[in-house]
GUPALUM-737531 format. One record per atom (N, C-alpha, C, O, CB): residue number from 0; residue in three letters; atom name; y, z, x. Coordinates in Angstrom, 1 decimal, decimal comma. Each point is the difference from the previous one (the first is absolute). Glycine has a CB too. Example, Ala and Ser with C-alpha at 12.3 -4.5 7.8 and 13.67 -1.06 7.14 Angstrom:
BEGIN
<0; "ALA"; "N"; <-5,7; 7,8; 13,2>> <0; "ALA"; "CA"; <1,2; 0,0; -0,9>> <0; "ALA"; "C"; <1,2; 0,0; 0,9>> <0; "ALA"; "O"; <0,0; 0,7; 1,0>> <0; "ALA"; "CB"; <-1,2; 0,5; -2,9>> <1; "SER"; "N"; <2,3; -1,9; 1,5>> <1; "SER"; "CA"; <1,1; 0,0; 0,9>> <1; "SER"; "C"; <1,1; 0,8; -0,8>> <1; "SER"; "O"; <1,1; 0,1; 0,5>> <1; "SER"; "CB"; <-1,7; -2,3; 0,7>> 
//
This chain:
BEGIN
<0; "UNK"; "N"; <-42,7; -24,0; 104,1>> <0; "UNK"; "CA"; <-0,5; -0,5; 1,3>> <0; "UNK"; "C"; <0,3; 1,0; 1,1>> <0; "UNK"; "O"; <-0,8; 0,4; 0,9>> <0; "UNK"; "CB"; <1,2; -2,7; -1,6>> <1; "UNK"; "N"; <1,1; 2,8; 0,4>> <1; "UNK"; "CA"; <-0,4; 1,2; 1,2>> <1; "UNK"; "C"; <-1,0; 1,5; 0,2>> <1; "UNK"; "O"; <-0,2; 0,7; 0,9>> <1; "UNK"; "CB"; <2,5; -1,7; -0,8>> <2; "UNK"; "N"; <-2,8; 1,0; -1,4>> <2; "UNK"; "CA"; <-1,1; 0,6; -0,2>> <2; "UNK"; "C"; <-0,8; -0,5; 0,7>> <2; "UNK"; "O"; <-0,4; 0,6; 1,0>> <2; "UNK"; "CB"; <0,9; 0,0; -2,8>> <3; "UNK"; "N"; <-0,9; -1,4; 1,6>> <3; "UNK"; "CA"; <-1,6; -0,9; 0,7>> <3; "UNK"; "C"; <0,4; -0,2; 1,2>> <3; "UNK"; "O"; <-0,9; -0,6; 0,6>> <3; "UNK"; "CB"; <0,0; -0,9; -2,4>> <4; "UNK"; "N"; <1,6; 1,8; 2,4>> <4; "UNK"; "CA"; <0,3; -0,7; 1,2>> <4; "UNK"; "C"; <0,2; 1,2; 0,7>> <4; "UNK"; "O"; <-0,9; 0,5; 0,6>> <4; "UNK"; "CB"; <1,7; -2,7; -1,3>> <5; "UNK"; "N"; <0,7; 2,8; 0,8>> <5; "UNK"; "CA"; <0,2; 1,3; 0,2>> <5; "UNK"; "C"; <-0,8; 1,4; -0,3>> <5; "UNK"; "O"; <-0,2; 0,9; 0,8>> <5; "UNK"; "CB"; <1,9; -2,3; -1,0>> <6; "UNK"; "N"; <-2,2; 1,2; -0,9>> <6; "UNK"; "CA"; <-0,8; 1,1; -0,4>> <6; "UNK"; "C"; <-1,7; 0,2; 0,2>> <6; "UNK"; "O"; <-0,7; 1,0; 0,1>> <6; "UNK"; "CB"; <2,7; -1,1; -1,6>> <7; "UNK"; "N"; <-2,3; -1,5; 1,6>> <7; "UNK"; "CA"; <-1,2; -0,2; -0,5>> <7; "UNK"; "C"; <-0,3; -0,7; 1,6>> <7; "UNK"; "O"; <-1,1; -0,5; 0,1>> <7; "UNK"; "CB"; <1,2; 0,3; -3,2>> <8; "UNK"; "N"; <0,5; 0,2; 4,0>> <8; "UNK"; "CA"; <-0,1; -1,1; 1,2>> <8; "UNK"; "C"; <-1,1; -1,4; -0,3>> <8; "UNK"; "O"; <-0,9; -0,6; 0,7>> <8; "UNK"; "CB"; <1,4; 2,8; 1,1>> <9; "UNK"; "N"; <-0,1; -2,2; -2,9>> <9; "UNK"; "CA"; <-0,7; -1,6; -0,4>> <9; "UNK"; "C"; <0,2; -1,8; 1,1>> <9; "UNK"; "O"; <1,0; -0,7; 0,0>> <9; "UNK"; "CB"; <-0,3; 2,0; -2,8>> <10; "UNK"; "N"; <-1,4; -1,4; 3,2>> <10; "UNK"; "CA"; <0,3; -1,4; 0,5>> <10; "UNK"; "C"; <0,6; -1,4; -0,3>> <10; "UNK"; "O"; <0,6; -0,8; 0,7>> <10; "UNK"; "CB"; <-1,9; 2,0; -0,1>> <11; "UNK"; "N"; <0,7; -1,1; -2,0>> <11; "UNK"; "CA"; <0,4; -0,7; -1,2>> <11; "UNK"; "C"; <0,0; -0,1; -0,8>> <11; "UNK"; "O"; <-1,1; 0,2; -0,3>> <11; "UNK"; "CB"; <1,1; -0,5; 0,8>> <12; "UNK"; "N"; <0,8; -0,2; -2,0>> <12; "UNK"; "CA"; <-0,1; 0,5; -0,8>> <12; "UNK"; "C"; <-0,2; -2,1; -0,7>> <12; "UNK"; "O"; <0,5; -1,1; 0,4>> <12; "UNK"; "CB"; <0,8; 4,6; 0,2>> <13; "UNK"; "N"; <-2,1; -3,2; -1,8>> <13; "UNK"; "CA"; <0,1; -1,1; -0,4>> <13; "UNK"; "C"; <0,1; -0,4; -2,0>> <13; "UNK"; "O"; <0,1; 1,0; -0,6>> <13; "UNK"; "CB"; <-1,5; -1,1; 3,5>> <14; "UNK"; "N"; <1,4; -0,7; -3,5>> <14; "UNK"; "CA"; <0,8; -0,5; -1,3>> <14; "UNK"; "C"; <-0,7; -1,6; 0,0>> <14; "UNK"; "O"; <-0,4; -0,6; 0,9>> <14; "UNK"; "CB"; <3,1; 2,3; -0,6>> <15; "UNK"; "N"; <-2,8; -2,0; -1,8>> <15; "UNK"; "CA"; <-0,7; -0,7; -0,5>> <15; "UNK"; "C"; <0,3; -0,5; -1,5>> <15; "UNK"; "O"; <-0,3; 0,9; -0,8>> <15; "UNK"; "CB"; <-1,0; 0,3; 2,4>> <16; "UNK"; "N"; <1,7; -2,1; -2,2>> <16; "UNK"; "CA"; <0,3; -0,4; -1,1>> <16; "UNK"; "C"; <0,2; -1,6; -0,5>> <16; "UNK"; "O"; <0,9; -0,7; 0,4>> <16; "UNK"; "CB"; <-0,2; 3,0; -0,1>> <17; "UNK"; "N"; <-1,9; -2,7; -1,4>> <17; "UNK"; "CA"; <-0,2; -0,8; -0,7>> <17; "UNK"; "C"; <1,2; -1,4; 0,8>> <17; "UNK"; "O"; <1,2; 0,2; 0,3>> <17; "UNK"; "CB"; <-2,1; 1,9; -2,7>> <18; "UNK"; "N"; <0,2; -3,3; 2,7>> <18; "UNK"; "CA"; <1,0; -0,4; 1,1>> <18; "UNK"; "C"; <1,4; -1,0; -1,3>> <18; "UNK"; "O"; <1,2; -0,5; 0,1>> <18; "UNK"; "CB"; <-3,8; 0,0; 2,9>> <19; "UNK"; "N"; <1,9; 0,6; -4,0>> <19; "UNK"; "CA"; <0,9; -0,3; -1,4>> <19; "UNK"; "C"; <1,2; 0,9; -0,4>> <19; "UNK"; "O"; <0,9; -0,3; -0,7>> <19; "UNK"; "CB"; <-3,1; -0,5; -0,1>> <20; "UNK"; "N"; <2,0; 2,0; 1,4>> <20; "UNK"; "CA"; <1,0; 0,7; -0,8>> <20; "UNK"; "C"; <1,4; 0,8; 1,2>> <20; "UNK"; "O"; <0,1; 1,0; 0,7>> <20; "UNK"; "CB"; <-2,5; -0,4; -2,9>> <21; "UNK"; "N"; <3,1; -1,6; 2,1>> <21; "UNK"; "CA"; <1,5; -0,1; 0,3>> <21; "UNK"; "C"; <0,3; 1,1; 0,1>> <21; "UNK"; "O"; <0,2; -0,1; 1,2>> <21; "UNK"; "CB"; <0,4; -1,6; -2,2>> <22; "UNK"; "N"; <-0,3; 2,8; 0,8>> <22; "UNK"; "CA"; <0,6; 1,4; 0,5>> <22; "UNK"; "C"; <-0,6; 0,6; 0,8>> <22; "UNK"; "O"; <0,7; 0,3; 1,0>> <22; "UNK"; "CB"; <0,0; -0,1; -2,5>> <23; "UNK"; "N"; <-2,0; 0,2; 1,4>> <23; "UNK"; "CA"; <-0,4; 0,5; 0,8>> <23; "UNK"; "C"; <-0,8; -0,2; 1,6>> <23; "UNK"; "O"; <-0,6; 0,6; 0,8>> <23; "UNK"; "CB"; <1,0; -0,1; -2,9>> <24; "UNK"; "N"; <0,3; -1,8; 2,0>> <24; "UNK"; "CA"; <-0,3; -1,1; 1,4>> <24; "UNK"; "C"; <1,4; -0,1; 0,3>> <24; "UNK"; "O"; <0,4; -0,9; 0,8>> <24; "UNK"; "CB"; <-2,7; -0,6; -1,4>> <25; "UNK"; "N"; <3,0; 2,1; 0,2>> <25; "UNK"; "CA"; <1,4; -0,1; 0,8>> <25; "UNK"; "C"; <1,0; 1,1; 0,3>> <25; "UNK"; "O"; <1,2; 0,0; 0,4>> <25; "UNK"; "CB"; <-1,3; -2,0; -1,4>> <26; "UNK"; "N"; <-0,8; 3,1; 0,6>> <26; "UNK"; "CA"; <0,0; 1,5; 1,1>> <26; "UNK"; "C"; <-0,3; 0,2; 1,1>> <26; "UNK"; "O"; <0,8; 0,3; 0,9>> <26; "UNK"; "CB"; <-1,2; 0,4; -2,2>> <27; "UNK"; "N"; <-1,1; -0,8; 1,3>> <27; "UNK"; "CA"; <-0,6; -0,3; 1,6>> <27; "UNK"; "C"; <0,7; 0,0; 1,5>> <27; "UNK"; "O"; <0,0; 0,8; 1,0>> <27; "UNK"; "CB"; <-1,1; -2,2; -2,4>> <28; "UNK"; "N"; <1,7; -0,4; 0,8>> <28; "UNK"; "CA"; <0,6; -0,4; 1,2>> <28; "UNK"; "C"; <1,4; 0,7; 0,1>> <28; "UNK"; "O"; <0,3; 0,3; 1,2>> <28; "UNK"; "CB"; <-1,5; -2,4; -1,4>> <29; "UNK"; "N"; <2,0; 2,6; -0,7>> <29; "UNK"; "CA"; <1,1; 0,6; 0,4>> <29; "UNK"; "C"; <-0,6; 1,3; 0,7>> <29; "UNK"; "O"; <0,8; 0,3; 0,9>> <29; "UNK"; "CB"; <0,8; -1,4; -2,7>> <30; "UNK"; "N"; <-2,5; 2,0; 1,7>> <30; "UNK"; "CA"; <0,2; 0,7; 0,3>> <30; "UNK"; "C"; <-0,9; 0,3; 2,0>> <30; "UNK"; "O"; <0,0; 0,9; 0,8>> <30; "UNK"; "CB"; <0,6; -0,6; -4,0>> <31; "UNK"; "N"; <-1,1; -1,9; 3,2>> <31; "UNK"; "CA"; <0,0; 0,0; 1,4>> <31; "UNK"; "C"; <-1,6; -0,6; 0,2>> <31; "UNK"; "O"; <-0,6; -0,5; 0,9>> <31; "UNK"; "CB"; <2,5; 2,8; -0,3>> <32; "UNK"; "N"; <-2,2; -2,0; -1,7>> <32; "UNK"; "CA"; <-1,7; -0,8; -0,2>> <32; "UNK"; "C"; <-0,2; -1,2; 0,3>> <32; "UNK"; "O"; <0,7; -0,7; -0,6>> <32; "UNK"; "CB"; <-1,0; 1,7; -1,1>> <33; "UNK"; "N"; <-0,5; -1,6; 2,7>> <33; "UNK"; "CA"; <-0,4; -1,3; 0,2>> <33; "UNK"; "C"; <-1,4; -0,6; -0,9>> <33; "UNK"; "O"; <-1,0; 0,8; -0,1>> <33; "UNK"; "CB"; <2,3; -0,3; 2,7>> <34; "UNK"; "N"; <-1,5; -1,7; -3,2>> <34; "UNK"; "CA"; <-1,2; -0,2; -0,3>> <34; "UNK"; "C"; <-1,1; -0,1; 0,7>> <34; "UNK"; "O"; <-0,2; -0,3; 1,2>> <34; "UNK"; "CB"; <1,3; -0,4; -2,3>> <35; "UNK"; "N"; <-1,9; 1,0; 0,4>> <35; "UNK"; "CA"; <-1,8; 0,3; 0,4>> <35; "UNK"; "C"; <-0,7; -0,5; -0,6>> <35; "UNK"; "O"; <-0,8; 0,7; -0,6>> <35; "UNK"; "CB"; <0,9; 1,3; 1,1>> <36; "UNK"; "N"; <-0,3; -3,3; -0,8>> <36; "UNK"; "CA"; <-1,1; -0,8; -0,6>> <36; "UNK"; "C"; <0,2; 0,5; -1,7>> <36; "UNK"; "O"; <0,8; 0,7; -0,6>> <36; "UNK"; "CB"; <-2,6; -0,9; 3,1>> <37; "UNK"; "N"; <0,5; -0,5; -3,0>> <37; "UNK"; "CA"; <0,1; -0,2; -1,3>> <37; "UNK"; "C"; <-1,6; 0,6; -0,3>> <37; "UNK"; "O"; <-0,9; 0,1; 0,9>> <37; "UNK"; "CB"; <3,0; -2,4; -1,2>> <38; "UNK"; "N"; <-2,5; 2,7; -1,3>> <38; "UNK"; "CA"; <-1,4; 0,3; 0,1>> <38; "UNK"; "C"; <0,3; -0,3; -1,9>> <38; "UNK"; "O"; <1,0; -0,5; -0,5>> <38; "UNK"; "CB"; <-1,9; 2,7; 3,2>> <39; "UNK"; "N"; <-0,3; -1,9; -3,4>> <39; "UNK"; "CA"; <-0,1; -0,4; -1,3>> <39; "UNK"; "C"; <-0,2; 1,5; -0,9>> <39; "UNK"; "O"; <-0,1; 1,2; 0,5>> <39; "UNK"; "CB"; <-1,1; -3,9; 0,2>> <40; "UNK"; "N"; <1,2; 2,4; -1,6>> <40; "UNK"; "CA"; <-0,4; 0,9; -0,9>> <40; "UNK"; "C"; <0,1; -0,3; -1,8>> <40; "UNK"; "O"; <0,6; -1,0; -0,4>> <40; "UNK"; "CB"; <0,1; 2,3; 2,6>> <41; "UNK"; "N"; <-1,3; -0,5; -3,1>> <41; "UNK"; "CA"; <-0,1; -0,6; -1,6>> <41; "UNK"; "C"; <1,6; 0,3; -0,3>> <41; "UNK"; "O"; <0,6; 0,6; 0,9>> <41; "UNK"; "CB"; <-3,4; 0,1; -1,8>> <42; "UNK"; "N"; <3,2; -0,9; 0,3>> <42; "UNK"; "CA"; <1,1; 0,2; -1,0>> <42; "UNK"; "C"; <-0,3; -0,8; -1,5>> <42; "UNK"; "O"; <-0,1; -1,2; 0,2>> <42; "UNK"; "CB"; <1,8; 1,4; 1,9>> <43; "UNK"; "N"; <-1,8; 0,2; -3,1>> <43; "UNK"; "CA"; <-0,1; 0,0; -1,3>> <43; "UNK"; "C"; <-1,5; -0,9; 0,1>> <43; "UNK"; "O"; <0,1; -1,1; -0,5>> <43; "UNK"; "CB"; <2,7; 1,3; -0,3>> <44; "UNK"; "N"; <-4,0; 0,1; 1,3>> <44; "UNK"; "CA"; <-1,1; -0,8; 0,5>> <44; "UNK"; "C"; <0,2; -1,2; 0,4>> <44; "UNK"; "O"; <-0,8; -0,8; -0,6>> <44; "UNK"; "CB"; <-0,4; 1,9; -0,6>> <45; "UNK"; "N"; <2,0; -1,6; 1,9>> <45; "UNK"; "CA"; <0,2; -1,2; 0,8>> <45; "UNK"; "C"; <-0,4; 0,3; 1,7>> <45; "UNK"; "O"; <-0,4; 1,0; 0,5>> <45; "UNK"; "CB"; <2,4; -1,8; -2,4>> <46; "UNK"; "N"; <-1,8; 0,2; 2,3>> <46; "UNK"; "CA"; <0,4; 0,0; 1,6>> <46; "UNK"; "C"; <1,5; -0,1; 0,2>> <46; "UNK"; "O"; <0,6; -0,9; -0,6>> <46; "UNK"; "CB"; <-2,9; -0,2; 1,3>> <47; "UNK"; "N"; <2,7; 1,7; 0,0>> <47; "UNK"; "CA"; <1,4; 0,0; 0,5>> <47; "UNK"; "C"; <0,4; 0,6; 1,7>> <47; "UNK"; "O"; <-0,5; 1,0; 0,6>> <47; "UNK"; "CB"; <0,8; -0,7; -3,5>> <48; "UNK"; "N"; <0,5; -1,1; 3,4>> <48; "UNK"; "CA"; <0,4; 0,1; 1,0>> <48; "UNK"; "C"; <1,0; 1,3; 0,2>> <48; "UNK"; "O"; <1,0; 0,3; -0,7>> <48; "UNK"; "CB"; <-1,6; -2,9; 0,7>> <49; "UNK"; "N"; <0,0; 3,5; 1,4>> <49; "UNK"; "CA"; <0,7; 1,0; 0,3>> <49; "UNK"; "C"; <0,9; -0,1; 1,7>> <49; "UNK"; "O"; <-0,6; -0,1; 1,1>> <49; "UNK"; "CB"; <-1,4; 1,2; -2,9>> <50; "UNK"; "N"; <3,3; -1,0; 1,8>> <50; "UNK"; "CA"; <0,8; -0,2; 0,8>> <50; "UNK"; "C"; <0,0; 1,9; 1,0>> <50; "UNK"; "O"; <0,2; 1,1; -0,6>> <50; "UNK"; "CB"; <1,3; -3,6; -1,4>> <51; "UNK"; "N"; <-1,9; 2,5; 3,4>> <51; "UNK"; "CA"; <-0,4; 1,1; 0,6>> <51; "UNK"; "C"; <1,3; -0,2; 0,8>> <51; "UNK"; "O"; <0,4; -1,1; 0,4>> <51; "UNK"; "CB"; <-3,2; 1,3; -0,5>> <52; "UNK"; "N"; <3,3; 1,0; 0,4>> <52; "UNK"; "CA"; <1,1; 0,5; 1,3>> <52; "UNK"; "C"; <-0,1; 1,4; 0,5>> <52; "UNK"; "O"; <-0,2; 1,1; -0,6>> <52; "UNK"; "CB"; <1,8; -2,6; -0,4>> <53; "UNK"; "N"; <-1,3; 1,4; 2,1>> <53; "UNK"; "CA"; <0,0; 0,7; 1,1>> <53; "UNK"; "C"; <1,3; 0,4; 0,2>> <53; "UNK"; "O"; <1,0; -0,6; 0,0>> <53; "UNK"; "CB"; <-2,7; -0,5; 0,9>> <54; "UNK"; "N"; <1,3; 2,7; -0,6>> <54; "UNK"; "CA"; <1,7; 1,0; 0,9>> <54; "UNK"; "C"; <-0,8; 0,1; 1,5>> <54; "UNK"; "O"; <-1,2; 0,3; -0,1>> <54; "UNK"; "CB"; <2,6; 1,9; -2,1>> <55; "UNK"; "N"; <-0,8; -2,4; 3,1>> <55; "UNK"; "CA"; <-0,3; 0,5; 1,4>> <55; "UNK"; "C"; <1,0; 1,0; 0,1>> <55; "UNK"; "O"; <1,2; -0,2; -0,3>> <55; "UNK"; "CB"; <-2,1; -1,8; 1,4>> <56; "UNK"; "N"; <0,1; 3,4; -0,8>> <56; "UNK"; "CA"; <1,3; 1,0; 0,4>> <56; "UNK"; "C"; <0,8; -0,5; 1,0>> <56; "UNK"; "O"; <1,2; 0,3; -0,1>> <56; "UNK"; "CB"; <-2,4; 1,6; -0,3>> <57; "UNK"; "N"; <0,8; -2,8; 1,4>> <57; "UNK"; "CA"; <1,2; -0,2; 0,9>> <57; "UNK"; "C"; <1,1; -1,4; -0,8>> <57; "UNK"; "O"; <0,9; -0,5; 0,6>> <57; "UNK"; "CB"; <-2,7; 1,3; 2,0>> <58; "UNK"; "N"; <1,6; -1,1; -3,7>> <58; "UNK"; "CA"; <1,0; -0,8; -1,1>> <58; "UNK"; "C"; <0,4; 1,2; -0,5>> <58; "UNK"; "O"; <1,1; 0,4; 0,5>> <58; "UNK"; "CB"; <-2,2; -2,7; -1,3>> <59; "UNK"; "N"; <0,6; 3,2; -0,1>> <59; "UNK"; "CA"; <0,5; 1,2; -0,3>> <59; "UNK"; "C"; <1,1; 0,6; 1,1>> <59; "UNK"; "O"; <1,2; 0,1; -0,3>> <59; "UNK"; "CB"; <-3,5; 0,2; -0,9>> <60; "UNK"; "N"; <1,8; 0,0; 2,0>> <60; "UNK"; "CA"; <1,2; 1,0; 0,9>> <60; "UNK"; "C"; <1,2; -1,0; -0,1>> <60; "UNK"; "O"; <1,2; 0,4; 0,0>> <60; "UNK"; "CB"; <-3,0; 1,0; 2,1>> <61; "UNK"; "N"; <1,5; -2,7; -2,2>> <61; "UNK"; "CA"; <1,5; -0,4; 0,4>> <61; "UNK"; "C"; <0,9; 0,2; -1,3>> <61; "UNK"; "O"; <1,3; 0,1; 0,1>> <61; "UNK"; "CB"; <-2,1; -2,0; 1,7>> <62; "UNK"; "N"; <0,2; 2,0; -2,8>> <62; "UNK"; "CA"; <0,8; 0,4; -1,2>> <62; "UNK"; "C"; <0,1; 1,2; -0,8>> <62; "UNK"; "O"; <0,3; 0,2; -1,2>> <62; "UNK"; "CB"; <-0,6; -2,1; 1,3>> <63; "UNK"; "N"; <-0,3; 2,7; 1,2>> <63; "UNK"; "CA"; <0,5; 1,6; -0,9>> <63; "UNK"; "C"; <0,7; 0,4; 0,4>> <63; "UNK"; "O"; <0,6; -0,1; 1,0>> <63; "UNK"; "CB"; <-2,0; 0,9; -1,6>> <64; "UNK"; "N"; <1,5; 0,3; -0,8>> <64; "UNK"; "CA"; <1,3; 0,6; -0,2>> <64; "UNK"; "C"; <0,2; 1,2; 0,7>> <64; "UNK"; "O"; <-1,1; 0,6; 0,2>> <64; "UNK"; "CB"; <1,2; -1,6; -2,3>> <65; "UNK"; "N"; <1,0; 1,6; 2,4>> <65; "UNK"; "CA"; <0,1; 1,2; 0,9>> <65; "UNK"; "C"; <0,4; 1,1; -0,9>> <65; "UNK"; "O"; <0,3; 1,1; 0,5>> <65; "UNK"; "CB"; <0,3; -2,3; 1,5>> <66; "UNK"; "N"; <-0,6; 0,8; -4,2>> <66; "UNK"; "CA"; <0,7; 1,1; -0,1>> <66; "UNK"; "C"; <-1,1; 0,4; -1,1>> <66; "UNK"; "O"; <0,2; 0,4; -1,2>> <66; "UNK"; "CB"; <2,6; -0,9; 1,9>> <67; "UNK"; "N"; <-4,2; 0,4; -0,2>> <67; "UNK"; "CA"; <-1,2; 0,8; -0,6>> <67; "UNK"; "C"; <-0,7; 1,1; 0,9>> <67; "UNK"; "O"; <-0,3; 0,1; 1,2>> <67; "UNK"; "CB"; <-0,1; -2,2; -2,5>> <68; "UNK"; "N"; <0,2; 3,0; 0,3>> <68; "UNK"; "CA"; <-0,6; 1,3; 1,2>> <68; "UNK"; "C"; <-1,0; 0,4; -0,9>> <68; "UNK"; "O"; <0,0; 0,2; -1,2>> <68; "UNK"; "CB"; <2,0; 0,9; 2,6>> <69; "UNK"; "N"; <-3,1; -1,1; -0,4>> <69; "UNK"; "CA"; <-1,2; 0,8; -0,6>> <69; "UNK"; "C"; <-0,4; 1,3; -0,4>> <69; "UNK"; "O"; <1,0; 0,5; 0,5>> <69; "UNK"; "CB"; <-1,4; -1,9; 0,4>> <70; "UNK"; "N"; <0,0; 2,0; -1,2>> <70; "UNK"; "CA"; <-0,1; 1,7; 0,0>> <70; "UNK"; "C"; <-1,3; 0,4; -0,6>> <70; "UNK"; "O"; <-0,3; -0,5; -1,1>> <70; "UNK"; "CB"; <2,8; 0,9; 0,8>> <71; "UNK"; "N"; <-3,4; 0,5; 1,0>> <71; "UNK"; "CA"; <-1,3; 0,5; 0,2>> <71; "UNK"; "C"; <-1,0; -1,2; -0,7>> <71; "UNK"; "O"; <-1,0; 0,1; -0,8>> <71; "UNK"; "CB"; <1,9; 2,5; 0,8>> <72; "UNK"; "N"; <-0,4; -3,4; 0,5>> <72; "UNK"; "CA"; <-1,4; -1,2; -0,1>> <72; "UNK"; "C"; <-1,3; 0,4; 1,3>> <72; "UNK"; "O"; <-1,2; 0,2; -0,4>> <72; "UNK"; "CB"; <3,3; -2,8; -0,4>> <73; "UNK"; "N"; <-1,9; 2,7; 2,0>> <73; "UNK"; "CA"; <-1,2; 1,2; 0,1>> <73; "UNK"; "C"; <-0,3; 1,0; -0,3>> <73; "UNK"; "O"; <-0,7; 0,5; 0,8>> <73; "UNK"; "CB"; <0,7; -1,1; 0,4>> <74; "UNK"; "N"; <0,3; 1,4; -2,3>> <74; "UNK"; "CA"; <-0,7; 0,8; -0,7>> <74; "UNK"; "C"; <-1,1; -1,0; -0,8>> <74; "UNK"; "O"; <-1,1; 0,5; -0,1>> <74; "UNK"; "CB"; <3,2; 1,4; -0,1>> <75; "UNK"; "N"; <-2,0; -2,7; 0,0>> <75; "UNK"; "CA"; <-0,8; -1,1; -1,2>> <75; "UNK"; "C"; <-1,2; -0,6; 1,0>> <75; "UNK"; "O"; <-1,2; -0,1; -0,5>> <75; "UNK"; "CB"; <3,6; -0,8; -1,2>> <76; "UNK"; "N"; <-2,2; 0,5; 3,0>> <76; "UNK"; "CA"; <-0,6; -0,8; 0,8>> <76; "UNK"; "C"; <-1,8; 0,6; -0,1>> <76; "UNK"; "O"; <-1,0; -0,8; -0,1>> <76; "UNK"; "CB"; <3,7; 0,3; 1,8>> <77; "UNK"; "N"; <-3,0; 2,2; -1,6>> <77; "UNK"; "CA"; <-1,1; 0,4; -0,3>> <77; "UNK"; "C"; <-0,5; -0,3; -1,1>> <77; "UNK"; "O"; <-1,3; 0,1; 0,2>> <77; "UNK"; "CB"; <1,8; 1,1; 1,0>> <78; "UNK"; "N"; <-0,1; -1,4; -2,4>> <78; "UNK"; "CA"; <0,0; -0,2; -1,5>> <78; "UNK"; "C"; <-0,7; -0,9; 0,1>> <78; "UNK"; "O"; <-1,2; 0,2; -0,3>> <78; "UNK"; "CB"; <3,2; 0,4; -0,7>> <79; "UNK"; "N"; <-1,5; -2,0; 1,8>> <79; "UNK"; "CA"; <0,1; -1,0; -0,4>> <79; "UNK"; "C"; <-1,3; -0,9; 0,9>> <79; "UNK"; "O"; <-0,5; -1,1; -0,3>> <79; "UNK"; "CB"; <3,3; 1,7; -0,6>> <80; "UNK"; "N"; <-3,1; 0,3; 1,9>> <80; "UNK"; "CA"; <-1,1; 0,1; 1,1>> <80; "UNK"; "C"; <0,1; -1,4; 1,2>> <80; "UNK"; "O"; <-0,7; -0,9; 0,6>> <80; "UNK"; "CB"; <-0,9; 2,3; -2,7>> <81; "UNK"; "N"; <2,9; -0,7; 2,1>> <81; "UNK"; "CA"; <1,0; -1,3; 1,0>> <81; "UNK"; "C"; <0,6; 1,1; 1,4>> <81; "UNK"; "O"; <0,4; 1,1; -0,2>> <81; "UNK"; "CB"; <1,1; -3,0; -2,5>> <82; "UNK"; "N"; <-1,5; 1,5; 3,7>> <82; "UNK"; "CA"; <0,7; 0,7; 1,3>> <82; "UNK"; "C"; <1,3; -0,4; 0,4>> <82; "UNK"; "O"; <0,1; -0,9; 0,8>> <82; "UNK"; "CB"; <-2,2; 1,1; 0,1>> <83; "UNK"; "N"; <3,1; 0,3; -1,2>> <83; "UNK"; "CA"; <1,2; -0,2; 0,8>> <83; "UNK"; "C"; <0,1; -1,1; 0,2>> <83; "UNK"; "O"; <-1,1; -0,5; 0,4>> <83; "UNK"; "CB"; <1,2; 2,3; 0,5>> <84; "UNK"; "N"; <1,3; -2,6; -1,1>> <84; "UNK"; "CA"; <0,3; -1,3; 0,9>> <84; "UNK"; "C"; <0,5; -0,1; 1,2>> <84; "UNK"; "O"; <0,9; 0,8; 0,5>> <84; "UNK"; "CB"; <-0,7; -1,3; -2,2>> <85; "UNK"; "N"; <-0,9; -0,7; 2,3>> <85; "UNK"; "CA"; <0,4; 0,1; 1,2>> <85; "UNK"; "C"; <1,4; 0,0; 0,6>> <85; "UNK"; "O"; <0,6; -1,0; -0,4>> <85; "UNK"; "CB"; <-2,6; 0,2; 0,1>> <86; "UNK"; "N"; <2,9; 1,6; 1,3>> <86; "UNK"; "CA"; <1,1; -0,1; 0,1>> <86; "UNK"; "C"; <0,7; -1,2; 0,8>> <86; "UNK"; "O"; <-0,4; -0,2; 1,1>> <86; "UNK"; "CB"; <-0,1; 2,4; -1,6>> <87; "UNK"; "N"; <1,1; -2,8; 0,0>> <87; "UNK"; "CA"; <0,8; -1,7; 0,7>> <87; "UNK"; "C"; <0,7; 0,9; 1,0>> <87; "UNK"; "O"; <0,7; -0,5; 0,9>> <87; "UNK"; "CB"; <0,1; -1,7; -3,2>> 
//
C-alpha cells in the first residue's frame, strides 16, 4: 500500500472477494478498508456474490508505517506513463 500510495499517489486503492470466503474478507477491514457494495460474478458457472472494499488514502495515512522507504520509484514513473505524485 505504501507503494500505491506513496509511490504511486493513488487516491485509492480497492479489494474484492467472493462474499463466502472467510479469509479474505477479513483482511480488508483490518487493514483500514471500508465496504463498497457488492456486485456478482460466475464461480464454478453459478452466479455468486462478490463482497467490494475500499482504502481511502486518507484511512491509509492514518495507518502508515514510518519504517518503509521508497527508492527510485520515479525512475519507473516514465515506464509506467504515470507523472510524479502529488506532494501532501
Amino acid at each position: 500500500m505504501h507503494l500505491t500510495f506513496d509511490g504511486f499517489g493513488a487516491r485509492e486503492a480497492s479489494s474484492d472477494a467472493f462474499f463466502d470466503n472467510r479469509p479474505p474478507n477479513r483482511v480488508p477491514p483490518a487493514l483500514g478498508y471500508v465496504p463498497n457494495g457488492a456486485t456478482h460474478d460466475t464461480r464454478h458457472g453459478e452466479p455468486a456474490e462478490i463482497k467490494q472494499w475500499r482504502l481511502p488514502r486518507e484511512q491509509w495515512t492514518k495507518r502508515r508505517r514510518d519504517d518503509i522507504e521508497l527508492v527510485a520509484v520515479g525512475d519507473c514513473l516514465p515506464v509506467l506513463g504515470s507523472d510524479p505524485p502529488p506532494a501532501d
